[in-house]
C-alpha positions in Angstrom: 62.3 -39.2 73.8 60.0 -37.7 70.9 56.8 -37.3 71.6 53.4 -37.0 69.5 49.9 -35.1 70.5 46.7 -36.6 70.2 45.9 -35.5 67.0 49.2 -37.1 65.6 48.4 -40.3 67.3 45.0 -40.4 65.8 46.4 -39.8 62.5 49.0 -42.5 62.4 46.3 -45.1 64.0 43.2 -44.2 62.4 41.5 -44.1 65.1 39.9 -41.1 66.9 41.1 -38.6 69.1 38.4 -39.2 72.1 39.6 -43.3 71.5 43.4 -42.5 72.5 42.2 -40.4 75.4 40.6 -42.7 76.5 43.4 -45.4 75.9 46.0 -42.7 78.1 43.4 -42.3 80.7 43.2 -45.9 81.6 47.5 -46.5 81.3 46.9 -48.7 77.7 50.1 -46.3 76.1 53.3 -47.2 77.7 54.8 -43.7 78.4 52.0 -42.0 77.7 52.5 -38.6 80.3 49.9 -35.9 80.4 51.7 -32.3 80.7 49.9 -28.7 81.0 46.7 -31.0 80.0 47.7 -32.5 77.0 48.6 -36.0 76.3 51.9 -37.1 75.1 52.4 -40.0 73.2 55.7 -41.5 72.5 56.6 -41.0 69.0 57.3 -45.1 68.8 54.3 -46.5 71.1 52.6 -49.4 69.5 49.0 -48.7 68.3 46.4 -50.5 71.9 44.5 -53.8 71.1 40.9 -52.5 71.0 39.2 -54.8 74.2 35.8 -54.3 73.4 33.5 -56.8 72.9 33.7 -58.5 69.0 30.5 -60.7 68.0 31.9 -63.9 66.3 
């Protein structure tokens, strides 16, 4: 399995790095494993549904 680092991930989603920590800290990445202290990503995860709170 390839794998991507935060930076990648944040890259390819637009959104930030502290965001998709977040999303690996709380299991949101399906295979998302954390080796030597850095995140890895699978290269073909799907891009989280942000949760928070939208005002209609």
């Amino acid at each position: 399995m390839d794998y991507m680092t935060l930076r990648e991930a944040s890259e390819k989603w637009g959104i930030s790095t502290r965001q998709i920590n977040y999303y690996c800290t709380e299991d949101r990445i399906p295979g998302a494993v954390k080796m030597a202290g850095v995140w890895l990503i699978p290269k073909e995860a799907e891009k989280p549904s942000d949760k928070r709170r939208k005002n209609p």
